[in-house]
MIROPA-672441 format. One record per residue (C-alpha): residue number from 1; residue in three letters; x, y, z. Coordinates in Angstrom, 1 decimal. Example, Ala and Ser with C-alpha at 12.3 -4.5 7.8 and 13.67 -1.06 7.14 Angstrom:
<atoms>
ATOM   i  aa   east  north     up
ATOM   1 ala   12.3   -4.5    7.8
ATOM   2 ser   13.7   -1.1    7.1
</atoms>
This chain:
<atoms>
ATOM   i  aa   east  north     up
ATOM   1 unk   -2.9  -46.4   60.3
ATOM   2 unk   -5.8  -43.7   60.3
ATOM   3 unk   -6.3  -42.1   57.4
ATOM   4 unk   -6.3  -38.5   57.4
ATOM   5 unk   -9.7  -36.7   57.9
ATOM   6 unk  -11.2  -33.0   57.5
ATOM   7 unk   -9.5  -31.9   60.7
ATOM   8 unk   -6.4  -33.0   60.3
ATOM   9 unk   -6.6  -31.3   56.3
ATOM  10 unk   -7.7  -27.8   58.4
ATOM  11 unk   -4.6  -27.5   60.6
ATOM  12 unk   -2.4  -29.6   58.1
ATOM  13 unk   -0.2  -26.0   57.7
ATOM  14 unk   -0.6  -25.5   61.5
ATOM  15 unk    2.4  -26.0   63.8
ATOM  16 unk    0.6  -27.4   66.9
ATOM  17 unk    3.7  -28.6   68.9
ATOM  18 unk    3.8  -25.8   71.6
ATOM  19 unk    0.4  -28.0   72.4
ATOM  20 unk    3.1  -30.7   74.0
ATOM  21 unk    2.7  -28.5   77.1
ATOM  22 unk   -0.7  -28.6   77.8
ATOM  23 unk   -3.0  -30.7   79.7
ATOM  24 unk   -6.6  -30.9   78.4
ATOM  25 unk   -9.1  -31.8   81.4
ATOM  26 unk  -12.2  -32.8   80.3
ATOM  27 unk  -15.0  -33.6   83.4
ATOM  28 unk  -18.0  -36.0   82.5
ATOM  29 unk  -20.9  -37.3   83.8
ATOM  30 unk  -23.7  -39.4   82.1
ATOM  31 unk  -22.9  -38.6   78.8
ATOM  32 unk  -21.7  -41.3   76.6
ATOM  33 unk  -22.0  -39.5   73.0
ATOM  34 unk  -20.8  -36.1   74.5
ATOM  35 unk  -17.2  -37.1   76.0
ATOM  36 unk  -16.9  -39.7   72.8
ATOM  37 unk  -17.3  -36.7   70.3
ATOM  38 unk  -15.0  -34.2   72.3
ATOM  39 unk  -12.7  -37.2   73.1
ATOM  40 unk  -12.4  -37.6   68.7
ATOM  41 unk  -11.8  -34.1   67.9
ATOM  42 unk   -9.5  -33.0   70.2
ATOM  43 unk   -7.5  -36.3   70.0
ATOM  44 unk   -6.6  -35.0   66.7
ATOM  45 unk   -3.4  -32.7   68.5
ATOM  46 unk   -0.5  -33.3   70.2
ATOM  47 unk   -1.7  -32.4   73.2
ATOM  48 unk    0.5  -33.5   76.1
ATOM  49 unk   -1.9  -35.5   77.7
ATOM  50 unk   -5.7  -35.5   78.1
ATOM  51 unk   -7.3  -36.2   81.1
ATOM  52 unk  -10.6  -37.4   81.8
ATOM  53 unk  -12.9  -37.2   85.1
ATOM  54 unk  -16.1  -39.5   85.0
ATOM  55 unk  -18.3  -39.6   87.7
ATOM  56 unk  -21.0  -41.4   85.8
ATOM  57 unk  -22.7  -44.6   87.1
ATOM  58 unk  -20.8  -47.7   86.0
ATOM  59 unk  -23.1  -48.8   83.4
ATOM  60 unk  -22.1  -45.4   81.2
ATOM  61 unk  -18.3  -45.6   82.5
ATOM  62 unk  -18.1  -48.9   80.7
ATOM  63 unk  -18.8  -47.1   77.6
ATOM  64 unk  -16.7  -44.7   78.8
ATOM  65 unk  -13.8  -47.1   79.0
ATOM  66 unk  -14.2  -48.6   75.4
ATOM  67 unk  -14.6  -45.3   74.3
ATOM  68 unk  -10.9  -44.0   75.7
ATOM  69 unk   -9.3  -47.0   74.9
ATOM  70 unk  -10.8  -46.7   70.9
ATOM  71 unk   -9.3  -43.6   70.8
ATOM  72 unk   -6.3  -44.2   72.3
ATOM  73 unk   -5.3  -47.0   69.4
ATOM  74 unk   -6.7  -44.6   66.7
ATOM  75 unk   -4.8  -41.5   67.5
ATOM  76 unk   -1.9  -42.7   69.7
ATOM  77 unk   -3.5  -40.5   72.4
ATOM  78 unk   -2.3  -39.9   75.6
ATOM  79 unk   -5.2  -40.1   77.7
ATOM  80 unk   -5.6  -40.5   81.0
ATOM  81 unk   -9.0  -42.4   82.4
ATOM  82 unk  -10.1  -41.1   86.3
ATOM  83 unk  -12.9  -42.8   88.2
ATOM  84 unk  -15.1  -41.1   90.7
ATOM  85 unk  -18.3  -41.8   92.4
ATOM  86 unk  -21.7  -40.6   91.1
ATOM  87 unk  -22.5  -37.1   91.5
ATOM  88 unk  -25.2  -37.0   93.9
ATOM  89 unk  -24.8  -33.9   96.4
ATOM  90 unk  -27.5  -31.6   96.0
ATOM  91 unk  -25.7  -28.7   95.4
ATOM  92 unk  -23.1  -29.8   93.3
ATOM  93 unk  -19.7  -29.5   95.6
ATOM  94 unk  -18.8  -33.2   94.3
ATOM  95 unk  -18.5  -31.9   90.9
ATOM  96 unk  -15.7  -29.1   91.9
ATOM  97 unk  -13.9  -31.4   94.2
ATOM  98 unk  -14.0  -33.9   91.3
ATOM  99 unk  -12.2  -30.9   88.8
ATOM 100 unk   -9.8  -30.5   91.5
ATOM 101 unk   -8.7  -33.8   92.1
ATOM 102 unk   -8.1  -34.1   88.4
ATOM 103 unk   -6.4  -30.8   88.1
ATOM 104 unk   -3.4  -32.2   90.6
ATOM 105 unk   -2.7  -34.9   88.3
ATOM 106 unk   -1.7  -32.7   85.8
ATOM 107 unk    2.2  -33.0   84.6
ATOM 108 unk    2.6  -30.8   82.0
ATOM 109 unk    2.9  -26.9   82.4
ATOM 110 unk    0.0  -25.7   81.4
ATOM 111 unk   -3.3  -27.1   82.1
ATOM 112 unk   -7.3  -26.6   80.7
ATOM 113 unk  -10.2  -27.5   81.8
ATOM 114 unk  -13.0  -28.1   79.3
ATOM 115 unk  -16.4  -29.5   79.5
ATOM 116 unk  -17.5  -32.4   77.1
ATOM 117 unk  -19.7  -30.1   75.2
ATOM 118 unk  -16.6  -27.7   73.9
ATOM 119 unk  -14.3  -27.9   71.3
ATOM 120 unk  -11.5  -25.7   71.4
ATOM 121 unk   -9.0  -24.0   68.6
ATOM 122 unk   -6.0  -26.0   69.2
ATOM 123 unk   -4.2  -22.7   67.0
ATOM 124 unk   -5.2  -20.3   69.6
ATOM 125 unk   -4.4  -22.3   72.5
ATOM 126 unk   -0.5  -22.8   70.8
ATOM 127 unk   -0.8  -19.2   70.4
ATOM 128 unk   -1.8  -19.0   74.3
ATOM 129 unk    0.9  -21.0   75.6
ATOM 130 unk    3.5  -18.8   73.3
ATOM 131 unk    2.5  -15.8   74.9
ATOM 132 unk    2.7  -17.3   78.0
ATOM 133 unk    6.0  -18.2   77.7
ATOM 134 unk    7.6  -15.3   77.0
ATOM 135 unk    5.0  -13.0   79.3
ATOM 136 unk    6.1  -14.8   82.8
ATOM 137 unk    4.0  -12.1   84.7
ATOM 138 unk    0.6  -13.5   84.1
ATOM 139 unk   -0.8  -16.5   85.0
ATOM 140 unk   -3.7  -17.0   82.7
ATOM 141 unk   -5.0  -16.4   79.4
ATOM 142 unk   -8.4  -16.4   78.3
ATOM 143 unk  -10.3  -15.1   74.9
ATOM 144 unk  -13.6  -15.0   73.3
ATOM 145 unk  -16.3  -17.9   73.4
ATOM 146 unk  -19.2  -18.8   71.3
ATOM 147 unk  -21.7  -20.7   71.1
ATOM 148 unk  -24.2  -22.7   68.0
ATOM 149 unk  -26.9  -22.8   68.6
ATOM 150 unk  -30.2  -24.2   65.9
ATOM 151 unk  -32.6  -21.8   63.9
ATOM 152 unk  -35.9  -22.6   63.9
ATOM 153 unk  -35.7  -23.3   60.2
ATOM 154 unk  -32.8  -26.1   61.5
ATOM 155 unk  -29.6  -24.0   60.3
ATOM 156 unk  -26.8  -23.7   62.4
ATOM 157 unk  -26.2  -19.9   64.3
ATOM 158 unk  -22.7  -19.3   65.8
ATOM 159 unk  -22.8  -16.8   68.4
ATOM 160 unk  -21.4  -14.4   70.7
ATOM 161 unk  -23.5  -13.9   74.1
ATOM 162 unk  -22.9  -10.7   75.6
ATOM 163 unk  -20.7   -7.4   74.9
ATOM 164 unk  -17.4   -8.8   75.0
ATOM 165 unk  -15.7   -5.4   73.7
ATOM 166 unk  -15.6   -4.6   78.0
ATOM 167 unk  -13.2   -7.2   77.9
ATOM 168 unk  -10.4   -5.7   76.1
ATOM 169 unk   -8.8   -4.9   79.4
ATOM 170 unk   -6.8   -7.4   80.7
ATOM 171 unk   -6.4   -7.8   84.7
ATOM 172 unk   -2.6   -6.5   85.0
ATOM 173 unk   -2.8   -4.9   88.7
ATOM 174 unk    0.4   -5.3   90.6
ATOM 175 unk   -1.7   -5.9   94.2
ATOM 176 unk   -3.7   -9.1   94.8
ATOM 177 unk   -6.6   -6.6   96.0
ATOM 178 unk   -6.6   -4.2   93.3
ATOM 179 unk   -6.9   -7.0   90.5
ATOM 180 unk   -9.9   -8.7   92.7
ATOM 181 unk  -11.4   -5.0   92.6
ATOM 182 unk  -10.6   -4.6   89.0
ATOM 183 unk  -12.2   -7.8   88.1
ATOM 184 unk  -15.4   -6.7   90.3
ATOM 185 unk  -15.8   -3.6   88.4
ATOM 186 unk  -15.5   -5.3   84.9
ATOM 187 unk  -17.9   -7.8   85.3
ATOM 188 unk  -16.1  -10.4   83.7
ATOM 189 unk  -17.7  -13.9   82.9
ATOM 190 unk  -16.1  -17.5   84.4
ATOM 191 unk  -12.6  -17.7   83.9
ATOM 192 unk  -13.1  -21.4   84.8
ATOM 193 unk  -12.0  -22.2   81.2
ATOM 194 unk   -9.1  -19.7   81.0
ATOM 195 unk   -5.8  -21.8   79.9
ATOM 196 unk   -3.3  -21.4   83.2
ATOM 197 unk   -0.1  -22.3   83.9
ATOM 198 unk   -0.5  -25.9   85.9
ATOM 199 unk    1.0  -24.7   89.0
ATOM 200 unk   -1.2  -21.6   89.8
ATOM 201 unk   -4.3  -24.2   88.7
ATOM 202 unk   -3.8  -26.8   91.4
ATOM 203 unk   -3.0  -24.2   93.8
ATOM 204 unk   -6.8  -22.7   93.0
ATOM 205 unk   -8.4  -26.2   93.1
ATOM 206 unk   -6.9  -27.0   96.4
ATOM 207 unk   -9.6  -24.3   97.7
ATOM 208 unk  -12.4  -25.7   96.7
ATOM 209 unk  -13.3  -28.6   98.6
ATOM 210 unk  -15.7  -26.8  100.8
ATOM 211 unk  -17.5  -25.5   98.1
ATOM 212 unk  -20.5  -25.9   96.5
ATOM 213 unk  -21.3  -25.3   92.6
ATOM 214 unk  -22.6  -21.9   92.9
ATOM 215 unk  -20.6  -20.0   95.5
ATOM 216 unk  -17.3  -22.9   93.8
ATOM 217 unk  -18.5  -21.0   90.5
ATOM 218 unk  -18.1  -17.6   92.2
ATOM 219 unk  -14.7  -18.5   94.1
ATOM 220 unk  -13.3  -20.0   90.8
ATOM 221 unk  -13.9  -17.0   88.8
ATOM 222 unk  -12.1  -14.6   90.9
ATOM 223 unk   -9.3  -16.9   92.3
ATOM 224 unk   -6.9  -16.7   89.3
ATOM 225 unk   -6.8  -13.0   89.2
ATOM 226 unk   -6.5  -12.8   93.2
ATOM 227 unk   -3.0  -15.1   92.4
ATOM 228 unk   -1.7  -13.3   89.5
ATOM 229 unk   -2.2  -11.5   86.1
ATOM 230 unk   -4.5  -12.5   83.5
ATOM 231 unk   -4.1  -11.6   79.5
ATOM 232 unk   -7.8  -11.4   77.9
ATOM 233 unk   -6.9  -11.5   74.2
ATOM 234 unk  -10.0   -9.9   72.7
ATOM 235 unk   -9.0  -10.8   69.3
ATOM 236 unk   -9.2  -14.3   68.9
ATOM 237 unk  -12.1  -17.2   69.1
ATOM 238 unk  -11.0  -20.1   71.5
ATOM 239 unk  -14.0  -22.3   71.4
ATOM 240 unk  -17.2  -23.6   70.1
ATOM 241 unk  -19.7  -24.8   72.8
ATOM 242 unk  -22.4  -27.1   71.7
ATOM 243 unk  -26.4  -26.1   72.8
ATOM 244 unk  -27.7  -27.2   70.0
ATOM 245 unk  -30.1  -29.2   71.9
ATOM 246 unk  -30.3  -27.1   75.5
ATOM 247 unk  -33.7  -25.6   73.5
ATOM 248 unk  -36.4  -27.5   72.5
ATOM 249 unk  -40.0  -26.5   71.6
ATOM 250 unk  -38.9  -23.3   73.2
ATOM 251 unk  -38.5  -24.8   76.7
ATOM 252 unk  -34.8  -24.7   78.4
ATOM 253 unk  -33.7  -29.1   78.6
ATOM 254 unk  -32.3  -29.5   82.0
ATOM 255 unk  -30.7  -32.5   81.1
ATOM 256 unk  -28.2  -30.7   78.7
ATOM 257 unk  -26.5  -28.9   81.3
ATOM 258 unk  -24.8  -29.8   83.8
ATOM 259 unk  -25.5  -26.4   85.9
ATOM 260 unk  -29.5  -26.2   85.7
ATOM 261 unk  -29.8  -29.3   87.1
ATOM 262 unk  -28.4  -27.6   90.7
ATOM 263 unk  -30.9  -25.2   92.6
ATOM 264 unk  -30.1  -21.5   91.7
ATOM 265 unk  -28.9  -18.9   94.6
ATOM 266 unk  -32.4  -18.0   94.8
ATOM 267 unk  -33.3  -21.5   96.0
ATOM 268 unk  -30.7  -21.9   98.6
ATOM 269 unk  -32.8  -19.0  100.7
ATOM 270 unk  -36.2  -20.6  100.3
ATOM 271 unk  -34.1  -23.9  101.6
ATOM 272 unk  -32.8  -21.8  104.5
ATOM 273 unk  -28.7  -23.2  103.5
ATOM 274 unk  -27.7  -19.9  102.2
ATOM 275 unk  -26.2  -18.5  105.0
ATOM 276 unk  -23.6  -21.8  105.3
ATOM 277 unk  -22.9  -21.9  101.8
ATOM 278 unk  -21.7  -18.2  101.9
ATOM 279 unk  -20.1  -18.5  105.5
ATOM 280 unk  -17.8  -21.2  103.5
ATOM 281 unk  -17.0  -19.3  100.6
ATOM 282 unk  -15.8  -16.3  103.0
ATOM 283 unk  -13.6  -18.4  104.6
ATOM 284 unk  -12.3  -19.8  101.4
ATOM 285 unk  -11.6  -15.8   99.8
ATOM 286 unk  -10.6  -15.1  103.5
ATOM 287 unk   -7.8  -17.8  103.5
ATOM 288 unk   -6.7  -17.3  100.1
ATOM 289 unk   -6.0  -13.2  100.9
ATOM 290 unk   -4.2  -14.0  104.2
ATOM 291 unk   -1.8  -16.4  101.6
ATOM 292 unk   -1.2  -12.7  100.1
ATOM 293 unk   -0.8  -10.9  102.4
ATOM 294 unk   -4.3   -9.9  104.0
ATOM 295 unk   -5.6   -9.6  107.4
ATOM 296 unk   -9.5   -9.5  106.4
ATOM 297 unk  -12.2   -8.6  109.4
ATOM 298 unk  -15.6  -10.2  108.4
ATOM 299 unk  -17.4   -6.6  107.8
ATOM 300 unk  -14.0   -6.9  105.4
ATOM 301 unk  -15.1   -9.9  103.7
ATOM 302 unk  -18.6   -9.0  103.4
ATOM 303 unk  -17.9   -5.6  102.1
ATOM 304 unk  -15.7   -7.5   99.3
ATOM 305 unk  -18.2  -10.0   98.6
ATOM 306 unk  -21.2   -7.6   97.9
ATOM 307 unk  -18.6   -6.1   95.1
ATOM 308 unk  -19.4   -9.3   93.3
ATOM 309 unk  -20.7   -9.2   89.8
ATOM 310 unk  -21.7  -12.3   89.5
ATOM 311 unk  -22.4  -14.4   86.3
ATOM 312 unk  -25.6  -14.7   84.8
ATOM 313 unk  -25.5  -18.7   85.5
ATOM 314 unk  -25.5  -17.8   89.4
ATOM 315 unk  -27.9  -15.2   89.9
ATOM 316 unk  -30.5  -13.7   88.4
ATOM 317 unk  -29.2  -10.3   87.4
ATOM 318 unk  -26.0   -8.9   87.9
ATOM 319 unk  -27.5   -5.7   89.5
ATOM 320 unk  -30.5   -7.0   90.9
ATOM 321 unk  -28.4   -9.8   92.5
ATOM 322 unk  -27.3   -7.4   95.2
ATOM 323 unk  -30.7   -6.0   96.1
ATOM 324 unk  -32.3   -9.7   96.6
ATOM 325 unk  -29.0  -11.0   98.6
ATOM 326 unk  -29.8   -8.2  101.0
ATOM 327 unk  -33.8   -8.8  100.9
ATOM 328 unk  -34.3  -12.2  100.7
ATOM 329 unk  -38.1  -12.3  100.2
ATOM 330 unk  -37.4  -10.3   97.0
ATOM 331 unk  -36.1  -14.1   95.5
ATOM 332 unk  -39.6  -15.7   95.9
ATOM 333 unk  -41.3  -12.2   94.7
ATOM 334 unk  -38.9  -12.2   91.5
ATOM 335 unk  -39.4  -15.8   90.4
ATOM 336 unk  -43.1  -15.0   89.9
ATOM 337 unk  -42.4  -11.9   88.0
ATOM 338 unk  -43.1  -12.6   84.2
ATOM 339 unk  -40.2  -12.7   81.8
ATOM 340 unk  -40.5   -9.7   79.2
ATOM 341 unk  -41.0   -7.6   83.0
ATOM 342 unk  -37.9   -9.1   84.1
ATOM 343 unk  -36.2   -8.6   80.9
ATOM 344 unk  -37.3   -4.5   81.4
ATOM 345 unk  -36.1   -4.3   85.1
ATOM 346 unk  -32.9   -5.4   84.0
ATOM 347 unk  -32.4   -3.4   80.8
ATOM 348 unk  -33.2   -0.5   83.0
ATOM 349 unk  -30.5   -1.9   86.3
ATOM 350 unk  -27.7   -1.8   83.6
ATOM 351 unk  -27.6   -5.6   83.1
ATOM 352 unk  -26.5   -6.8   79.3
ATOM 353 unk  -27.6  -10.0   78.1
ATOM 354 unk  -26.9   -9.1   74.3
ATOM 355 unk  -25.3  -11.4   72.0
ATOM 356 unk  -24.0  -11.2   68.2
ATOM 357 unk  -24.2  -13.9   65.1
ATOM 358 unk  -20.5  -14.0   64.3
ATOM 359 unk  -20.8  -12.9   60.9
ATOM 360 unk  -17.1  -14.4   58.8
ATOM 361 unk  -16.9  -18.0   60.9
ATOM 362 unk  -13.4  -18.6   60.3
ATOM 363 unk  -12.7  -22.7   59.0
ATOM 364 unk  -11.9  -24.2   62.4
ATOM 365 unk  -15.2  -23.2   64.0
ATOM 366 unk  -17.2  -23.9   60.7
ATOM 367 unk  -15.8  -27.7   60.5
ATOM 368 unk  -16.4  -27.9   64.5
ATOM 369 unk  -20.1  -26.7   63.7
ATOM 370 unk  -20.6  -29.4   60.5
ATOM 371 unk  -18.7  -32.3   62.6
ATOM 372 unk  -22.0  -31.3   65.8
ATOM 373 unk  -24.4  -31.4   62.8
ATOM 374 unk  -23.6  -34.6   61.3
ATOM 375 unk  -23.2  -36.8   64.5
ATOM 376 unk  -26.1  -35.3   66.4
ATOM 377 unk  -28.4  -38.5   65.4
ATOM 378 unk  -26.5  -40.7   68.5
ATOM 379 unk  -27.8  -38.4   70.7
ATOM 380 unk  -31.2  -39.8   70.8
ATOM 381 unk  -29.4  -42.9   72.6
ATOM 382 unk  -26.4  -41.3   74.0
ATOM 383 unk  -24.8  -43.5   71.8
ATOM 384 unk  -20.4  -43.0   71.0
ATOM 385 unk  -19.8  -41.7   67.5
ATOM 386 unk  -17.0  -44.6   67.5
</atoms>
């Protein structure tokens, strides 16, 4: 029998059962420590099942494998192991049809989808599925994110990144249209890690399979508020995502994320596939309005997708992203442009890239931050923490 450890003592006055609902979908690739630590802490709640997607080549699924099973005997965990091939498309639209296969094996009522590198408040996501069942209307839920990050004196920072007051609005439009407008003119970040009820999720992730990561990225942040009505609860923390190591020396490490390894928009013109990639994500929004209702014309669709702020990860700025899509040399021209110029243009275009040290960490995100701290020696290795 496990003995009980400084997570279960933090939610030991909790009641977590509403978590019974809730499928946690974690996707991996290549990351042995990563999905072991997130695999530990979140096997710590009743979760009603956790699924996992590994694409990695067979000498880390092995790992993998021993790593699931471990945890399965410790916790009596209901996990579910999914094998896919490598990731090896260039622009990533194995990764999203590998999140949407998993998605439809979902069986509970709500689903999540998570990366290996978060950890979530199980307390918020009960609270999430509470609301949800009682407020039948809206589809989603979603609420703050942060982020730790290392000083350069090697304390831990918990942050915010960007103005999240904007977001105190939740996207409650009766009209399919008006909510995709709504969310234009808000700005909002991904809601690929909004908690959703299971059948609205699979019915997004059936879309995707002719996309690729950036425009999928895009599609995926919009979909859920095309389909329904999404709560933003503005009061709450939901999770703590590790980059801790995504800096070092002051250079950005590639290897820690799973996006920057992907060309940028900005490299799909040099490459000349821009033009495709779009003309499939058109179709995609195209076909998802004509399932509510909508007859687009293509001006339609183009005038819709020019609307589009898009997130930071896609593009380069969320104003200037408009002016280069319509100039394409201005792309080239603007990767040459020197940072602290860049960082003026867009303070002056209106684009926010603020962010805020959460000042009072409350316990769950503290013990989160110490449990990152004291098992980031098996990274070196990508060795399991089991």
């Amino acid at each position: 029998m496990r003995e009980p450890d400084f997570v279960d003592e933090c939610y030991a006055d909790k009641d977590l059962s509403l978590l019974k609902k809730l499928t946690l979908v974690i996707p991996t690739y290549n990351r042995n420590y990563y999905l072991s630590r997130c695999l530990w802490y979140h096997a710590h709640f009743p979760f009603g099942e956790i699924i996992v997607a590994d694409s990695s080549p067979e000498e880390k699924k092995v790992v993998n494998r021993e790593t699931v099973q471990k945890v399965r005997e410790m916790f009596g965990a209901n996990i579910r192991y999914l094998e896919y091939e490598p990731e090896t498309e260039k622009y990533g639209g194995d990764i999203y049809r590998k999140w949407g296969d998993a998605v439809q094996h979902v069986e509970t009522e709500y689903s999540l989808i998570t990366t290996d590198k978060q950890f979530h408040l199980p307390s918020v996501l009960a609270h999430g599925i509470k609301y949800l069942d009682i407020h039948q209307e809206y589809v989603s839920i979603d609420w703050i994110k942060c982020r730790i990050q290392i000083n350069k004196d090697k304390t831990p920072q918990i942050l915010i990144f960007r103005d999240h007051n904007f977001l105190t609005k939740s996207i409650i439009d009766e009209e399919p249209m008006k909510r995709y407008l709504h969310r234009c003119e808000l700005g909002i970040d991904s809601s690929v890690f909004s908690l959703y009820r299971q059948n609205t999720h699979k019915y997004i992730y059936n879309h995707v399979q002719n996309l690729d990561l950036r425009f999928g990225e895009i599609f995926l942040d919009i979909a859920g508020y095309i389909y329904g009505k999404a709560i933003f609860d503005s009061t709450k923390v939901s999770l703590l995502r590790d980059l801790t190591l995504l800096h070092v020396n002051g250079n950005i490490n590639r290897d820690e994320s799973s996006t920057m390894r992907y060309p940028n928009l900005r490299d799909y013109y040099s490459s000349g596939v821009y033009n495709d990639f779009q003309k499939n994500f058109l179709e995609t929004l195209k076909i998802v309005f004509y399932e509510h209702g909508y007859h687009l014309s293509q001006d339609e669709l183009n005038a819709l997708f020019y609307k589009l702020n898009t997130p930071k990860s896609i593009s380069a700025a969320l104003s200037l992203d408009r002016i280069l899509m319509k100039w394409r040399g201005c792309y080239l021209v603007w990767d040459y442009v020197p940072e602290r110029l860049k960082a003026l243009l867009k303070r002056g275009m209106g684009y926010s890239d603020k962010r805020w040290e959460l000042n009072i960490v409350p316990d769950e995100i503290q013990i989160i931050s110490e449990y990152i701290l004291d098992t980031i020696s098996n990274h070196q290795n990508d060795e399991p923490i089991l």
